[in-house]
C-alpha positions as CSV (number, residue, x, y, z in Angstrom):
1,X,-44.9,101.5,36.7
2,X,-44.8,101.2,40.2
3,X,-45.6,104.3,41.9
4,X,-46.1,104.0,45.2
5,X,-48.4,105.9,47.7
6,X,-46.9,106.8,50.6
7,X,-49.6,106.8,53.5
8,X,-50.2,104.4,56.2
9,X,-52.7,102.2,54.4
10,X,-50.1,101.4,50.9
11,X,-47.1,101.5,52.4
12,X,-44.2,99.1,51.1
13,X,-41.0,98.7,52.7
14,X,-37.7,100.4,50.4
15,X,-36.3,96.5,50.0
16,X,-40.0,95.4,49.0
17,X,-39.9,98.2,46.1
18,X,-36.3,97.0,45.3
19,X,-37.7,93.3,44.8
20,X,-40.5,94.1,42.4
21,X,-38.3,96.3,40.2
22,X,-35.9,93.6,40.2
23,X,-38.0,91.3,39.3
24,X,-39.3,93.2,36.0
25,X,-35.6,94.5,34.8
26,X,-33.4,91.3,35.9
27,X,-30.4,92.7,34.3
28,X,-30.7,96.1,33.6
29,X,-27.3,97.7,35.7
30,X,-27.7,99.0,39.2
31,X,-27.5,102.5,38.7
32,X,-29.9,103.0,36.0
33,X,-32.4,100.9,37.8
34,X,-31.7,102.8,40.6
35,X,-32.8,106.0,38.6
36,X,-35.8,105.0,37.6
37,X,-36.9,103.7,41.0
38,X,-35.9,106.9,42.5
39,X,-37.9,109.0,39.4
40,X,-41.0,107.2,40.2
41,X,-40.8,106.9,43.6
42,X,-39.6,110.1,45.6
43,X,-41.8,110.3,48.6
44,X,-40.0,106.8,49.1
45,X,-36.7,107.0,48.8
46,X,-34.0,109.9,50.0
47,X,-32.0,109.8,46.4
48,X,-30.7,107.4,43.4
49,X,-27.8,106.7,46.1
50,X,-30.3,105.6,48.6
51,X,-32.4,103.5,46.2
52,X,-28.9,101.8,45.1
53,X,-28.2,101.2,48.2
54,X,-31.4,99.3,48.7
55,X,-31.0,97.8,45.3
56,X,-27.2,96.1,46.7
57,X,-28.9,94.6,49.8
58,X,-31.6,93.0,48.5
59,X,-28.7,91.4,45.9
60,X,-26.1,90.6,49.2
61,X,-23.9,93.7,47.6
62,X,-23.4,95.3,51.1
63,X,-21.0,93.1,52.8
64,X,-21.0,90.1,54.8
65,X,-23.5,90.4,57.2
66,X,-26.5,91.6,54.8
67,X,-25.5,88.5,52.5
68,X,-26.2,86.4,55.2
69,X,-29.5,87.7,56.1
70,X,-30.8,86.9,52.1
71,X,-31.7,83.3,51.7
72,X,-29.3,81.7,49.3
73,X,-31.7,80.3,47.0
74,X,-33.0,83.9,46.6
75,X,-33.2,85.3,43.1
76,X,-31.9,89.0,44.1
77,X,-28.6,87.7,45.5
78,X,-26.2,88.2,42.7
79,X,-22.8,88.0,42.8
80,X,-21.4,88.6,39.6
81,X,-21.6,91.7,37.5
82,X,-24.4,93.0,35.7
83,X,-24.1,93.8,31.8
84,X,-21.7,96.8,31.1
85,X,-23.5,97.5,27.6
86,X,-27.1,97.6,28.5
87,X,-28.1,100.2,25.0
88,X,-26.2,96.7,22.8
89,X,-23.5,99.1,21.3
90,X,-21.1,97.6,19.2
91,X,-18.3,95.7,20.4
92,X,-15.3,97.3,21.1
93,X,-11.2,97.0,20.9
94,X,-9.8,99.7,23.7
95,X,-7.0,99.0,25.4
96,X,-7.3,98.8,29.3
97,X,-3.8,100.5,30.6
98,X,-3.5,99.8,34.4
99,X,0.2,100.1,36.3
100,X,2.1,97.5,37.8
101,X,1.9,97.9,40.8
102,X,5.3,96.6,43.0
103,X,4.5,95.9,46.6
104,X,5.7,94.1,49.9
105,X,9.5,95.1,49.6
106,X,11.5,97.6,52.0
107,X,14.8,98.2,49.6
108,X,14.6,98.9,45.9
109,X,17.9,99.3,43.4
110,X,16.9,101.3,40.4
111,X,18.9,101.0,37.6
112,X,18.1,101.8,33.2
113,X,19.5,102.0,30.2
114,X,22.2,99.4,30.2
115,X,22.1,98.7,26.3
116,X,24.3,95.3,26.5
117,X,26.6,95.2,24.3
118,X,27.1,98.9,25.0
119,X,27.3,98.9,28.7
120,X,29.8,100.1,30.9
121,X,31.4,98.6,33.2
122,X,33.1,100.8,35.4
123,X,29.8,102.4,35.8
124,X,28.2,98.8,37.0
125,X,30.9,97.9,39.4
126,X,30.2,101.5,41.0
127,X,26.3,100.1,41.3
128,X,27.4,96.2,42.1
129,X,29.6,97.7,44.9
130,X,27.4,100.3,46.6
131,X,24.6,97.5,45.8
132,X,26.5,94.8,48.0
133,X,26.5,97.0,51.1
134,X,23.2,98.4,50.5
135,X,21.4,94.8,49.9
136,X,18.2,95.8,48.4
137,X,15.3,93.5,48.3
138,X,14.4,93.9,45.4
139,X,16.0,95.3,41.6
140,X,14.2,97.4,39.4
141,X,15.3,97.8,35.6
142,X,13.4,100.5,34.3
143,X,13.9,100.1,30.6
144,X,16.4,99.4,27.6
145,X,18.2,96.2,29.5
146,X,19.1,95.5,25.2
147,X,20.1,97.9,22.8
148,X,18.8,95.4,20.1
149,X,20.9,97.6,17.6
150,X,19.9,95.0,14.6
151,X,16.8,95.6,14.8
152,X,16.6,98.8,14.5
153,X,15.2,100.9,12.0
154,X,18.5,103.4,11.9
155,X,21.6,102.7,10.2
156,X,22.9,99.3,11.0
157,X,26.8,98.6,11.5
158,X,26.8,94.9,10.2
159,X,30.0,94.4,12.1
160,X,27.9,94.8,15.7
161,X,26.6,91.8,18.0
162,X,23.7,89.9,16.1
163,X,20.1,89.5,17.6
164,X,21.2,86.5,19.5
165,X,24.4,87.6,20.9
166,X,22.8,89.9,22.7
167,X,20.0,88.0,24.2
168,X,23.0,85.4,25.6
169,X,25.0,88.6,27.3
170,X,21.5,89.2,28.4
171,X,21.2,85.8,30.3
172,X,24.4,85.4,31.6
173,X,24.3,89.4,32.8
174,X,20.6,88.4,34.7
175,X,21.7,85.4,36.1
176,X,24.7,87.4,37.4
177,X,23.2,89.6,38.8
178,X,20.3,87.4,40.6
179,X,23.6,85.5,41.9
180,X,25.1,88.5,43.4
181,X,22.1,90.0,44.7
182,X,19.6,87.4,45.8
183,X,17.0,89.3,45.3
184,X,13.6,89.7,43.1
185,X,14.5,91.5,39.8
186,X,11.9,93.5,38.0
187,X,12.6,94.4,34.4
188,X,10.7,96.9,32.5
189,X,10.7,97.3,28.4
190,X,12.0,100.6,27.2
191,X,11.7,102.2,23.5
192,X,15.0,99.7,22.6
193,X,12.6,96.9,23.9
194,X,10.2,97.9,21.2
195,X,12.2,97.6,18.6
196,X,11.9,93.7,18.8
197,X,8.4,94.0,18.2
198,X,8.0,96.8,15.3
199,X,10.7,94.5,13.6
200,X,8.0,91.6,13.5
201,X,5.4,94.2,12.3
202,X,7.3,95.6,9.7
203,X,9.6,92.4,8.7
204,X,7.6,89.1,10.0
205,X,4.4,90.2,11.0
206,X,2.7,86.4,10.4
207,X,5.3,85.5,13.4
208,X,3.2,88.5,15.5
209,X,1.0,87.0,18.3
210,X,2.7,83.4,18.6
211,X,3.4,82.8,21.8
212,X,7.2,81.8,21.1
213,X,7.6,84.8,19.1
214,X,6.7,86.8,22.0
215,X,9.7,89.4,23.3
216,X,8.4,88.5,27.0
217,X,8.4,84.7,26.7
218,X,12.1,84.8,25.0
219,X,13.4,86.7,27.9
220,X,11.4,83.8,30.3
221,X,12.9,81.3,28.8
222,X,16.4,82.2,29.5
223,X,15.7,83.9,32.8
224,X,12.4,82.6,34.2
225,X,12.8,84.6,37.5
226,X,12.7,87.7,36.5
227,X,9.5,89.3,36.0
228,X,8.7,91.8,33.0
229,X,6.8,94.3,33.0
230,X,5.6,95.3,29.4
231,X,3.4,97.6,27.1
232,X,4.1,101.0,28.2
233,X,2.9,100.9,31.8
234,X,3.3,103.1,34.6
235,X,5.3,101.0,37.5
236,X,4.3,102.5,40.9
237,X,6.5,101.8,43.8
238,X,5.0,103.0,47.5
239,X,3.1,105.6,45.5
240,X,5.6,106.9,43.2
241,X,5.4,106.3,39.7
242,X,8.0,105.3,37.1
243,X,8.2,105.0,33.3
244,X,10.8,104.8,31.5
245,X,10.3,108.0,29.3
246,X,9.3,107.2,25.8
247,X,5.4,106.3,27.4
248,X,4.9,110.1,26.9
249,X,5.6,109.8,23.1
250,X,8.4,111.7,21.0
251,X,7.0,115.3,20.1
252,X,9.5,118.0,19.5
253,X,10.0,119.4,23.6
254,X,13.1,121.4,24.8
255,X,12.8,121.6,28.4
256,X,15.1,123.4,30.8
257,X,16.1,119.5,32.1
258,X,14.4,116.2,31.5
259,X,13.2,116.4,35.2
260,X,11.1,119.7,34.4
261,X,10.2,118.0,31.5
262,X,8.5,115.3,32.8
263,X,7.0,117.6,35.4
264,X,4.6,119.5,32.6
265,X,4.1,115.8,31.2
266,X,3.0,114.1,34.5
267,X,2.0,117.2,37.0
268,X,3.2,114.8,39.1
269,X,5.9,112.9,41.5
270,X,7.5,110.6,39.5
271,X,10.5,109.3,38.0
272,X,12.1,108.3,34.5
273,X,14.7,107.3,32.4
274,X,15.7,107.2,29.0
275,X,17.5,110.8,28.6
276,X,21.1,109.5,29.8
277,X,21.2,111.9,32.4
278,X,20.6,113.1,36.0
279,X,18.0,115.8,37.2
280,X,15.8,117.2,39.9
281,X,13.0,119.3,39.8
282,X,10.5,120.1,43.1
283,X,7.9,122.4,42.4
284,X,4.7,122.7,45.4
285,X,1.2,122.2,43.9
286,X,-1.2,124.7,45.2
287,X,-1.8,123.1,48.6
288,X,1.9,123.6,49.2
289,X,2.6,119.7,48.8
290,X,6.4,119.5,47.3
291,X,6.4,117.5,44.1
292,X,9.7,116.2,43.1
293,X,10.4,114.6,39.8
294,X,14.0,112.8,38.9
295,X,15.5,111.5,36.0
296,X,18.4,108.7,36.3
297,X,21.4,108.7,34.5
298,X,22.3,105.3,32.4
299,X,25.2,102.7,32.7
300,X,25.8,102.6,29.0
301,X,29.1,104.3,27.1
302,X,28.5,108.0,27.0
303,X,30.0,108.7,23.7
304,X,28.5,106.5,21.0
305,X,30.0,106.8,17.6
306,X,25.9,108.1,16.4
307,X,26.3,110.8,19.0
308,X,29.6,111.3,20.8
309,X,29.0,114.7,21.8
310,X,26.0,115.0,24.7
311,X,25.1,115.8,28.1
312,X,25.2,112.4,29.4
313,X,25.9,111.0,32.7
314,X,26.2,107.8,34.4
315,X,23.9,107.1,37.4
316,X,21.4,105.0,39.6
317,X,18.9,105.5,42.3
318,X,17.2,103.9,45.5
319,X,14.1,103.7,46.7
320,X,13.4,102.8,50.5
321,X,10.0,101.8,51.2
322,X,8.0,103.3,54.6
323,X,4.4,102.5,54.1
324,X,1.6,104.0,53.5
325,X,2.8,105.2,50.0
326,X,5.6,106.9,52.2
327,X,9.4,106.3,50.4
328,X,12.7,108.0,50.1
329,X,14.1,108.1,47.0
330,X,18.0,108.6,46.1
331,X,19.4,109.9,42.8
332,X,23.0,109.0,42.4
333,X,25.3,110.3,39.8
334,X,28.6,108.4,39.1
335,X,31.5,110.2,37.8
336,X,34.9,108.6,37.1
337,X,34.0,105.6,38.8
338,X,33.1,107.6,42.0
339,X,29.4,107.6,43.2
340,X,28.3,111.8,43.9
């Protein structure tokens, strides 16, 4: 133990302290080092926070100009991080779920469920049209590009486009579209993206985990420009988030719309897809600040042969980017080929 003495005759400077206790627990993490400096030497030190801070100099943690000031051959400078398991716990398998983060663009077209071979295409030329005069920087498809409808666990129609069919529409659509547009395309998996992979888990799963089998490396290698975005994460443009709607999970939930829906899911601004259809809902937090959540209609057919009766709609949205997470975002409807 160190204890230290604080009168004029024992006195040791804070960074002194921080070197000895340093020295006997090399890499025990900085916080808990920093507690049990502070518990056995009070008079000393302010807090854990100020014994921590001490503990970050000594090791050139506290910017530029105290790294400088530490002799590079010293053995406090560290640079890399200290263990994260310092009580040896067993190793474990969680799954790290960050967003994708979209930056450095001004003009966003947001457009979803698509489901080549089942798209329609009065609805796209609406989008291609008001797209051509709007010129956005960059394209966003947030979700269900495929309707992989072989794959599927439902009822198949063997008469429908095979596996591969569809990924060719899907490369001659992409490279249309990056033709037309010139811009960066984004493209987000849905729930019909997923059905590619439960397929391998449920019909090849020796082919799961080889690279080539990969959903994400098929779509690079017919379109390597476009960049996917994958696994269920949230994409945050400026601030506002987007999912594509099935991240949330399928439990039995009747909401007034799917935009007040996703409001008691999210408590939060934000944006999906998925439902087919067009919605709004604002509601102020307690501070007063307006929270808006959207959903955006599709550009498939709206009256499948599985379910020709629905409250579908056709639609798209844009996003213009202002800084400082500030945007304004545009929900369009489009209704016999005319964009409300």
């Amino acid at each position: 133990m160190f204890k230290i003495i604080f009168n004029q005759n024992n006195f040791m400077t804070k960074s002194n302290v921080a070197k000895e206790y340093r020295t006997k627990y090399p890499d025990m993490p900085t916080l808990k080092l920093a507690r049990i400096m502070y518990n056995e030497n009070k008079l000393l030190f302010k807090d854990v926070e100020d014994v921590r801070g001490r503990i970050r100099y000594i090791e050139g943690k506290s910017g530029v100009i105290s790294r400088k000031k530490i002799q590079k051959d010293s053995p406090f400078l560290k640079v890399e991080d200290r263990p994260k398991n310092p009580y040896n716990l067993p190793e474990s398998d969680e799954e790290v779920f960050k967003p994708f983060f979209i930056k450095g663009f001004k003009r966003g077209l947001i457009i979803n469920d698509i489901h080549l071979p089942y798209h329609s295409i009065s609805a796209l030329n609406c989008v291609y049209d008001f797209g051509i005069k709007y010129k956005p920087d960059f394209i966003f498809i947030n979700g269900d590009l495929l309707d992989f409808h072989q794959l599927s666990y439902f009822m198949k129609d063997p008469r429908k486009k095979r596996f591969s069919e569809e990924l060719d529409m899907m490369k001659s659509f992409l490279e249309n579209m990056s033709n037309i547009f010139k811009c960066k395309i984004f493209y987000k998996f849905g729930n019909h993206e997923e059905r590619y992979d439960n397929f391998l888990f449920q019909k090849a799963h020796e082919l799961v985990g080889v690279e080539e089998f990969n959903l994400e490396a098929i779509v690079k290698k017919r379109c390597p420009n476009v960049e996917i975005i994958r696994d269920k994460r949230i994409v945050d443009i400026s601030g506002l988030p987007f999912i594509h709607g099935h991240e949330f999970g399928r439990a039995v939930f009747s909401p007034v719309n799917a935009a007040r829906g996703l409001f008691l899911q999210a408590k939060h601004s934000c944006v999906k897809g998925d439902c087919h259809n067009t919605s709004e809902h604002p509601e102020p937090n307690i501070y007063g600040k307006l929270m808006t959540t959207w959903s955006v209609g599709a550009l498939c057919g709206l009256t499948p042969k599985w379910l020709p009766l629905n409250k579908w709609n056709h639609g798209f949205a844009t996003i213009d980017l202002e800084g400082n997470n500030k945007y304004k975002f545009r929900n369009y409807r489009i209704y016999n080929g005319e964009i409300l």
